[in-house]
LUMDRENVO-462120 format. One record per atom (N, C-alpha, C, O): x, y, z; residue in one letter. Coordinates in pm, whole numbers, plus 32768, in hexadecimal, padded with zeros to 4 digits. Each point is the difference from the previous one (the first is absolute). Layout:
<recs>
XYZa;...
</recs>
This chain:
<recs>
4F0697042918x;800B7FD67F76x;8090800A7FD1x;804480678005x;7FDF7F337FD4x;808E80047FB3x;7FFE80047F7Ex;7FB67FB27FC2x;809780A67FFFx;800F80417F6Fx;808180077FAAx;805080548028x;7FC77F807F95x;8069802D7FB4x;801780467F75x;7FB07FFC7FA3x;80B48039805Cx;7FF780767F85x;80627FCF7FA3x;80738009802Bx;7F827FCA7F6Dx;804980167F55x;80228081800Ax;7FBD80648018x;80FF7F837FC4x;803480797FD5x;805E7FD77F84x;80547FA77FFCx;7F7E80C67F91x;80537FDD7F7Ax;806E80807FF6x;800680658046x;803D7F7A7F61x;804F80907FECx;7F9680467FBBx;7FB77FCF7FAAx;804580D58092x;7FB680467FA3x;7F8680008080x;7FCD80708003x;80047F4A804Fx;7FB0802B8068x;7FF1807D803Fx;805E8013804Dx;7F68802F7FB1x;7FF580758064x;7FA38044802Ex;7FF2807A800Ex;7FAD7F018017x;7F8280298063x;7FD97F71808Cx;7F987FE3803Bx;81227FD57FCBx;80087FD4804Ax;801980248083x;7FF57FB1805Fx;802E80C27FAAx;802180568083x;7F7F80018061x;7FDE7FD4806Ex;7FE780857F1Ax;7F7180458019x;7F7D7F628032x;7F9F80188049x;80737F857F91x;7FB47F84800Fx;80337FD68096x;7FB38011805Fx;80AF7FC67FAEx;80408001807Fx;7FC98056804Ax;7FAA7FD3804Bx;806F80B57FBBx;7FB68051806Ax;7F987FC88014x;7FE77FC68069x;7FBB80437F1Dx;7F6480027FF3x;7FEE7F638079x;7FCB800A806Ex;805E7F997F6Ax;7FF57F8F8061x;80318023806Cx;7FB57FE2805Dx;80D280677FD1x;7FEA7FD880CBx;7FD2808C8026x;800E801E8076x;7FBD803E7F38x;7F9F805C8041x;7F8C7FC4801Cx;7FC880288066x;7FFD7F7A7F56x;7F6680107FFEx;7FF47F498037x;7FC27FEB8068x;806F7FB77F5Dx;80447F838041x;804280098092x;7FBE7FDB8061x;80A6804A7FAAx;80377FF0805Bx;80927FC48022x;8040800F8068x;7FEA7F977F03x;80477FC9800Bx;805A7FEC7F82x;7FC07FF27F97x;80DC800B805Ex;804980487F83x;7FD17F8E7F8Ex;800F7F8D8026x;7FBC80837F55x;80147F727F9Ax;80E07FB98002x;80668035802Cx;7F8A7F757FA7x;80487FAC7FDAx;801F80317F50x;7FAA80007FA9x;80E680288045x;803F804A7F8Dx;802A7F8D7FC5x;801E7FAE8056x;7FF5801A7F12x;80027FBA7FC3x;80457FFD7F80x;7FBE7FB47FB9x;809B8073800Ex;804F80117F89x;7FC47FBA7FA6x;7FEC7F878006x;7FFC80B37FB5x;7FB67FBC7F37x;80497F837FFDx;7FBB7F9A8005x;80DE80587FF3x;80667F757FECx;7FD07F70805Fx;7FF57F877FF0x;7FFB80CD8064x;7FD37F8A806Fx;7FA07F847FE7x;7F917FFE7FCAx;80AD7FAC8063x;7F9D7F847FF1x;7FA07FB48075x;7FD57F8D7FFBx;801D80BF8056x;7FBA7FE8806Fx;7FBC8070803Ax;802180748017x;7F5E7F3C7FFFx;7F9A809C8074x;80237FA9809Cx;80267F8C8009x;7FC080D58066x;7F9B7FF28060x;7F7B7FD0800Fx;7FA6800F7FAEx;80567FCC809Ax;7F7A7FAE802Bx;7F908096803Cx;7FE9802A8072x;7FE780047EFFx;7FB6807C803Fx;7F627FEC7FD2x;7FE07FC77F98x;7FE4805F80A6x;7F80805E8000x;7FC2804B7F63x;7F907FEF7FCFx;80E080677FF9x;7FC780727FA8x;80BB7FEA7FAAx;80617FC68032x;7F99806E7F68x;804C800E7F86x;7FF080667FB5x;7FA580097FAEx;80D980758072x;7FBB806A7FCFx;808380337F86x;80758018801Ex;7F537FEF7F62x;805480227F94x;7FDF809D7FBAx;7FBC80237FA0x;808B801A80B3x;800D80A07FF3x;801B80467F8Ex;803F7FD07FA1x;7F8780BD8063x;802480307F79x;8090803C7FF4x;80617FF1804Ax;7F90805D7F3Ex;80B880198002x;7FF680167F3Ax;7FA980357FBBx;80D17F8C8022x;801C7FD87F6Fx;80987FBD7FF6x;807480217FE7x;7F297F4D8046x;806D7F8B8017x;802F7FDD7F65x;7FAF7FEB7FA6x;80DB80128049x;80507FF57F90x;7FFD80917FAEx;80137FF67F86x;7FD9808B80AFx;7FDE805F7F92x;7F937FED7FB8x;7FFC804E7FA1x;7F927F588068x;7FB77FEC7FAEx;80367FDF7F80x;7FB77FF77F9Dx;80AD7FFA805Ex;80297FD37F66x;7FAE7F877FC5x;7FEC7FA3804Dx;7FEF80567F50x;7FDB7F977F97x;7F678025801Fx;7FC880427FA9x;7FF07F9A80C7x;7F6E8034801Cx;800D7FF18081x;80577FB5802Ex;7F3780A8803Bx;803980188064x;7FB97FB4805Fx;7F8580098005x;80CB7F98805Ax;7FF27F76805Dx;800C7F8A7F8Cx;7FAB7FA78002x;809B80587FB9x;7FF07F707F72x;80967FCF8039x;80077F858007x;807B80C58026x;807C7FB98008x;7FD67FCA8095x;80247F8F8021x;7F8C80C7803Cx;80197FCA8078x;7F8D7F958020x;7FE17FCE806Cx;7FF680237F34x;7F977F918004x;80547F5C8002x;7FE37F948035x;8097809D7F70x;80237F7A8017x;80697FC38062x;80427F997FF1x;7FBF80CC8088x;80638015805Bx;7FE17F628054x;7F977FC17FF4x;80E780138065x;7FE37F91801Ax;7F6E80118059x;7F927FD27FE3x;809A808E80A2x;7FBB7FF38061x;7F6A801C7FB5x;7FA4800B8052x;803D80007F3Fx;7F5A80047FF4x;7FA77F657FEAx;7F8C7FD9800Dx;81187FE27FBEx;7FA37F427FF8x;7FC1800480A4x;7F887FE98012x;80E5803D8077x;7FDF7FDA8088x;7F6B80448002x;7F9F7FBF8026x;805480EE7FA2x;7F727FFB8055x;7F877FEE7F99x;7F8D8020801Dx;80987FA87F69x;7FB87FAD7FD2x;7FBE7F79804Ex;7F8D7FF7802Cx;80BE7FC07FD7x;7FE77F91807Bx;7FCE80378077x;7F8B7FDE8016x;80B380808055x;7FA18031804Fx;7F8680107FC4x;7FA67FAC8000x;805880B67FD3x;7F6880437FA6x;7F9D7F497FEAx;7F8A7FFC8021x;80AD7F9E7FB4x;7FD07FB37FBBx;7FAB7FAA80ADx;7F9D7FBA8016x;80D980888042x;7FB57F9880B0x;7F928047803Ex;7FB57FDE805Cx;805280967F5Ax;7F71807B805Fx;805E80878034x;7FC8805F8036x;80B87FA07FB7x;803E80628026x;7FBB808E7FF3x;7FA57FDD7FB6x;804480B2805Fx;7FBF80417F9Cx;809E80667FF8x;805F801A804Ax;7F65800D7F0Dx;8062806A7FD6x;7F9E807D7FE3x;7F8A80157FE3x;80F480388039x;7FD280A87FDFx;806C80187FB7x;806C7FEA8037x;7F9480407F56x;804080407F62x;7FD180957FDDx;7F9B80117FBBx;80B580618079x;7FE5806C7FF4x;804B80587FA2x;80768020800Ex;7F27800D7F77x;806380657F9Dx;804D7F957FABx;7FCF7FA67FBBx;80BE807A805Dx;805A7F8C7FD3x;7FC17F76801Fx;7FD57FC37F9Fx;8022801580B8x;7FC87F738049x;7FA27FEB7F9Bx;801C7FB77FA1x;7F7980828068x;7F917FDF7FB0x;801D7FD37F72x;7FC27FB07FBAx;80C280A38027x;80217FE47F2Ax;80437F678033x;7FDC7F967FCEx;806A8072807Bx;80547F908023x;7FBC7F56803Ex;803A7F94800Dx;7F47808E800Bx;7F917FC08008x;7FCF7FB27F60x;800B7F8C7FD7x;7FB581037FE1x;7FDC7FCD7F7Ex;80807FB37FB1x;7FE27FA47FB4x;8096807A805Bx;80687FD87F9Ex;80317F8D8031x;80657FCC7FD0x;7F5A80018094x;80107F728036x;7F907FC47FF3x;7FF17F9F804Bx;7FB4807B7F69x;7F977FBD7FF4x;7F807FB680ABx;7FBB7F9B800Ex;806080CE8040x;80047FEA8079x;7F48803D8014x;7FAE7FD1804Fx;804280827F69x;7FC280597FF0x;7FCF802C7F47x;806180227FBCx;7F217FDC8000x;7FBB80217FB2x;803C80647FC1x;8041804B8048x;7FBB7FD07F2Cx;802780867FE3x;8086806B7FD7x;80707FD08010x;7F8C806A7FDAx;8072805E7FD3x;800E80AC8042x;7F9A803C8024x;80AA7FE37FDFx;801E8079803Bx;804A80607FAAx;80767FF0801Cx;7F7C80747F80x;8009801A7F6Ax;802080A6805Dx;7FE680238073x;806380277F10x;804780868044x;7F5680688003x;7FA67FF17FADx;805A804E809Dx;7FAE80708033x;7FD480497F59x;804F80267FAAx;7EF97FDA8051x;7FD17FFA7F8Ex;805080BB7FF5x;802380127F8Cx;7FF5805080BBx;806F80517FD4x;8051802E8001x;802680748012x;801D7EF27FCDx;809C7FD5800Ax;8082806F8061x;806F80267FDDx;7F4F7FEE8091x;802D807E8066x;7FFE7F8A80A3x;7FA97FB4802Cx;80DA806C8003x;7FF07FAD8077x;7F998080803Ax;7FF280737FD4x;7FC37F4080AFx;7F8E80488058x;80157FE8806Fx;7FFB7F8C8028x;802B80F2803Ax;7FF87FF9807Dx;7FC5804C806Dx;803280588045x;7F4F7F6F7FBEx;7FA38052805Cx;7F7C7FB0805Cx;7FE17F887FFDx;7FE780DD804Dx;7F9C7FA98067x;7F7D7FD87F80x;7FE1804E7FA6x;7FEF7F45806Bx;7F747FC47FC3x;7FB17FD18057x;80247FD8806Fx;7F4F80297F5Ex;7F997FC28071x;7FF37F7D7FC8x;80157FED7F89x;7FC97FB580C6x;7FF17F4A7FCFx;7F6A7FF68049x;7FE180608047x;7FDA7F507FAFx;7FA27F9F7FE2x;80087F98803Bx;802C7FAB7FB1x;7FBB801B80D9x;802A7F647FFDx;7F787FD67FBCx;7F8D8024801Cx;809A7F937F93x;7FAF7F927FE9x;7FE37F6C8021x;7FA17FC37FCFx;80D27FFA80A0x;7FCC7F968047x;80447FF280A3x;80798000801Ax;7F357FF8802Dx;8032800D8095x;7FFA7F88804Bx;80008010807Ax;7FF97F587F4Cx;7FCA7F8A8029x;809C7FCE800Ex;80067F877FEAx;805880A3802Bx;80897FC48008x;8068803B804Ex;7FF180798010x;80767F538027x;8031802F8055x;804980937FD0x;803480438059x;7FD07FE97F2Ex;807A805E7FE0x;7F7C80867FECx;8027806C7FD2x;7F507F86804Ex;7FCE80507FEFx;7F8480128062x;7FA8804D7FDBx;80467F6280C0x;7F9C7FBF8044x;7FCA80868079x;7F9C80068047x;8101807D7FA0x;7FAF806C805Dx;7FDB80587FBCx;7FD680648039x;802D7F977F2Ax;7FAE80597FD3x;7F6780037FDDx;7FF17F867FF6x;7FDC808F7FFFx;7F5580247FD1x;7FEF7FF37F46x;804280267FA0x;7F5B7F9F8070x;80107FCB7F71x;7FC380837FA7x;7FAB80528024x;80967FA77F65x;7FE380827FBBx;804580878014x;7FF980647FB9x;80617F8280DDx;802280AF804Ex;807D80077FAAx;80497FA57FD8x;7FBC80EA8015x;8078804D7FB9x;804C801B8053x;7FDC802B806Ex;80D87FBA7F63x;8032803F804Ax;805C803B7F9Cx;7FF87FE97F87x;8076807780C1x;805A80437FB5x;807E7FCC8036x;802580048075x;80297FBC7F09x;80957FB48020x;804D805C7F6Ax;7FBF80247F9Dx;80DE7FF2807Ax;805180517F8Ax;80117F677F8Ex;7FE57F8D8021x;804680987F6Ex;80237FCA7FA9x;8092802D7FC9x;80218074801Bx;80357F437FA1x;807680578028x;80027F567F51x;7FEE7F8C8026x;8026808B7F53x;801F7FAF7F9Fx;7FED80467F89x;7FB880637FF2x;80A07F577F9Ex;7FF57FF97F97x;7FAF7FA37FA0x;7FC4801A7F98x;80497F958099x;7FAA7F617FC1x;7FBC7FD78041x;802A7F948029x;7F5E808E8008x;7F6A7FF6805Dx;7FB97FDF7F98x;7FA37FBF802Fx;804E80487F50x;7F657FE57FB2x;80097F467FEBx;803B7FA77FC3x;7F6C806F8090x;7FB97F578011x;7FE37FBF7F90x;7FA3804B7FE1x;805E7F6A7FCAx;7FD67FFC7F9Fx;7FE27F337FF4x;804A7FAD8034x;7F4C803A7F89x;7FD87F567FFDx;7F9780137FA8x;7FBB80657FF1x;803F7F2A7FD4x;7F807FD17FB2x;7F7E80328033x;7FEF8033806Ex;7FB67FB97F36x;7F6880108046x;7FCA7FA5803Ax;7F9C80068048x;80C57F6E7F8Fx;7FCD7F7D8053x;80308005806Cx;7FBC7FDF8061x;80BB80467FACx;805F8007807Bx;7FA480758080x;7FE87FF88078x;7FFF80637F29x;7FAB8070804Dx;7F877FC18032x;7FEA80288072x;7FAF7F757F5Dx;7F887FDE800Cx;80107FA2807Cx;7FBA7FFD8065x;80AB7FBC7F7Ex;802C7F9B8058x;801A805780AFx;7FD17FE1806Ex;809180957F69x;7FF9802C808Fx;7FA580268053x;7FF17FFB807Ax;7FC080387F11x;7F8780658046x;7FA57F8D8045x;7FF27FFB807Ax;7FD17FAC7F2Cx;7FC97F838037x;800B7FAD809Ax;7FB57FCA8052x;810A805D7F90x;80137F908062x;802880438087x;804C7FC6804Dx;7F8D80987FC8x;800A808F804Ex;808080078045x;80197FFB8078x;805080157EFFx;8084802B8005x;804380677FEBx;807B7FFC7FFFx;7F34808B7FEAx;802E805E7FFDx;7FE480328077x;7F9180118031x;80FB8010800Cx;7FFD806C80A4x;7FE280637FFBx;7FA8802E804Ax;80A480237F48x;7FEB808C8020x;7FFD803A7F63x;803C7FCF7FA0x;7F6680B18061x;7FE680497F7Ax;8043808A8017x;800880298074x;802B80247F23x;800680748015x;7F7B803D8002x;7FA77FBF7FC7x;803780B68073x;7F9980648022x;80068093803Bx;8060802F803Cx;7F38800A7FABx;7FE180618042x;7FF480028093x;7FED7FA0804Cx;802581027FD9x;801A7FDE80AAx;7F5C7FFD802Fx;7FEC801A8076x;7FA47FC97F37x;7F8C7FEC8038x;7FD87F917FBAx;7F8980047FDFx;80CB7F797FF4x;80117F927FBCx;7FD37FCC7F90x;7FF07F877FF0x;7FF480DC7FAFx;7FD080097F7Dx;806C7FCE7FD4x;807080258022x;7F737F767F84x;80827F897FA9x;7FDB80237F70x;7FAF7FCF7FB1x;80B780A98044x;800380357F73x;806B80007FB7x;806D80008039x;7F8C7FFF7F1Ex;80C980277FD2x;80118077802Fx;807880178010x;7F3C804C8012x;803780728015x;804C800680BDx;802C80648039x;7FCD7F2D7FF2x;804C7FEA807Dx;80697F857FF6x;80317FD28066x;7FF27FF97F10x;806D7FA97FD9x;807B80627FD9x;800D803A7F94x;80557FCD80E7x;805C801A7FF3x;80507FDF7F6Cx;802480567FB1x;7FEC7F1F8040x;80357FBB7FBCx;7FEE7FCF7F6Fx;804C800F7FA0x;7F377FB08067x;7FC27FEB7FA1x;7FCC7F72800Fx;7FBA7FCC7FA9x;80687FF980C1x;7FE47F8B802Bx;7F5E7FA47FB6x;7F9A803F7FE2x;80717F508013x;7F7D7FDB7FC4x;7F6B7FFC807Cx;7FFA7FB88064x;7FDF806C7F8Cx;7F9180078078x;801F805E806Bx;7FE97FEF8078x;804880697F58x;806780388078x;7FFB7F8A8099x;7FB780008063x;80AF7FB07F79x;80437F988055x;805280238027x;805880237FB1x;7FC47FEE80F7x;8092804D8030x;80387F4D8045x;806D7FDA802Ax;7F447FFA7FCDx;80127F688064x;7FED7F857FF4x;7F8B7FF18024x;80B07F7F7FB3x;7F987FB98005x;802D7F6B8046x;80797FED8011x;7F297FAB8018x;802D7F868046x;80267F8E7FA7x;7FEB80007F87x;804C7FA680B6x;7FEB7F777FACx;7F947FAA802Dx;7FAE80198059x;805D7F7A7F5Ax;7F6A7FD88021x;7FF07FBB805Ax;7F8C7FDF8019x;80D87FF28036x;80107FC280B9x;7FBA809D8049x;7F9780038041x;80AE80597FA7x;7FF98093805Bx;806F800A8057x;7FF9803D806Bx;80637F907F72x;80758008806Cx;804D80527FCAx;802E804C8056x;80027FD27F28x;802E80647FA1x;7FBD80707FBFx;7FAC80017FA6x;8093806C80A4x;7FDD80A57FD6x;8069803A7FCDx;806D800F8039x;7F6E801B7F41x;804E80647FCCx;7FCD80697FEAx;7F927FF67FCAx;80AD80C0805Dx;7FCD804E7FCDx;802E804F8000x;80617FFC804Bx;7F8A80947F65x;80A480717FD8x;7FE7805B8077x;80628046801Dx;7F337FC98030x;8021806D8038x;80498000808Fx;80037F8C802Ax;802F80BE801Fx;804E7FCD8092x;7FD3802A807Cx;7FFC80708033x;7FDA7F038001x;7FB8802B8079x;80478018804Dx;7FE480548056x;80BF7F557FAAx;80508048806Fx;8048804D8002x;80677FF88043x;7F6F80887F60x;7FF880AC8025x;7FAD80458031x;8001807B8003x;7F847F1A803Ex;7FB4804D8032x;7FB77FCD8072x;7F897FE4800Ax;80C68017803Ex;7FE97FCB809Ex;800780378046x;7FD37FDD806Dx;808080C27F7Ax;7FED80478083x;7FEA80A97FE1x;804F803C7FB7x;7F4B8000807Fx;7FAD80807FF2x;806280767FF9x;7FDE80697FC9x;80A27F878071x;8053807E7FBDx;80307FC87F65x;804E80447FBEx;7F917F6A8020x;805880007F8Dx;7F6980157F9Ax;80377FFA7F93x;7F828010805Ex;7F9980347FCCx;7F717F988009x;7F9C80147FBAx;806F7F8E8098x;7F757FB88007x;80167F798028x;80777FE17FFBx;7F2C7FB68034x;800D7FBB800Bx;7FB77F8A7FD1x;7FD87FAB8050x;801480497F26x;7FBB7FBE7F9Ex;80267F498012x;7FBA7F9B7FFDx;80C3807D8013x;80487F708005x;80037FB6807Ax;7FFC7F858007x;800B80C98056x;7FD67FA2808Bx;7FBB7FB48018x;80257FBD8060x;7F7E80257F76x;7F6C7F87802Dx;80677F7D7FB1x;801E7F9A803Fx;800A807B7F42x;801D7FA27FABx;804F7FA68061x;7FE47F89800Cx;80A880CC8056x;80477F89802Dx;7FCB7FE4809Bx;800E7F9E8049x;7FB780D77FC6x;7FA67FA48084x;7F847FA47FEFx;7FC77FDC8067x;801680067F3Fx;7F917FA07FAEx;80727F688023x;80037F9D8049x;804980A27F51x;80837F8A8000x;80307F97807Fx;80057F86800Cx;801E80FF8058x;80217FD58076x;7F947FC5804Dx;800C7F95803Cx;7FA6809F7FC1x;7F9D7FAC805Ex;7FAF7F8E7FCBx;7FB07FC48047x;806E80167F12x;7FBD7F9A7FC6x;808A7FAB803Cx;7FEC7FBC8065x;807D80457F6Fx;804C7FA57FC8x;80747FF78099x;805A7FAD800Ex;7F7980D38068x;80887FD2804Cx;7FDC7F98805Cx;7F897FE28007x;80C97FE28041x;80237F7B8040x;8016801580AEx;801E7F9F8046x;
</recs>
């Protein structure tokens, strides 16, 4: 599978994504400068977290209008699939790429710690080795995680079985009292309505390998790899 990674100023969970791909892949992504006006001919499109521009003005809204996001727009638009993590994910919504808003943490405290998730759909490549319903535990590491959309917007996802992942309990009870954030539905995740686009705050590629405290995130890019490699 060939991959490439969006890097903005203010990135700094591009390191950690990189690993996460040629540990568990096999093979390095393709690095990409925000300015840039051209991708690679890849596989996967991965827009990492961080706090591209300082978050200044709202956070992923300046780098939304960076050139290189018209290119994986157009990818995105041929079947490309994207993964938008944390940052990615705001930078998703503020491109209109993706449903929704991403509003500061209901108490207003950045949060950085392990959470249990919920998949809620496993019919796609970014989620095809997990078990539908199974919890896993991936860190969260943001300030501006609370998900936030209409009730139509909400009805619409739930319907159109676009929400990936919920926050939960580690015996998968989907309660506020397991919303980190404050998220609406406790939503840690969600698709577009092709399914080729995932956005979601928490980071799977911190958690790919068992000394570093678990391996919650691994299936995600071996799902990936074995849907999408060549």
């Amino acid at each position: 599978m060939k991959s490439a990674i969006i890097v903005f100023p203010g990135s700094n969970r591009d390191r950690d994504m990189i690993m996460a791909l040629k540990t568990v892949v096999g093979c390095a992504p393709f690095q990409v400068w925000h300015g840039d006006t051209e991708l690679p001919e890849v596989d996967l499109i991965v827009i990492p977290g961080g706090f591209s521009y300082g978050d200044y003005l709202r956070a992923g809204s300046m780098a939304a209008h960076s050139p290189i996001i018209r290119e994986v727009r157009t990818h995105a638009e041929k079947g490309v699939h994207v993964l938008g993590v944390c940052n990615g994910f705001q930078i998703l919504t503020e491109a209109d790429m993706l449903p929704g808003v991403l509003m500061r943490n209901s108490n207003l405290k950045f949060i950085c710690k392990d959470v249990h998730l919920k998949v809620e759909q496993n019919k796609n490549p970014f989620f095809n080795k997990y078990d539908l319903f199974q919890v896993v535990r991936v860190p969260i590491a943001h300030r501006d995680g609370n998900y936030f959309a209409d009730e139509t917007t909400l009805d619409e996802l739930e319907d159109g079985g676009r929400i990936a992942l919920r926050y939960c309990g580690s015996d998968g009870d989907v309660n506020p009292k397991h919303n980190p954030n404050g998220s609406r539905r406790n939503i840690a995740g969600i698709f577009n309505k092709r399914g080729n686009i995932l956005g979601m705050m928490p980071h799977p590629e911190d958690a790919v390998e068992g000394y570093f405290g678990g391996l919650g995130g691994k299936p995600l890019f071996e799902g990936l790899s074995s849907a999408l490699g060549t």
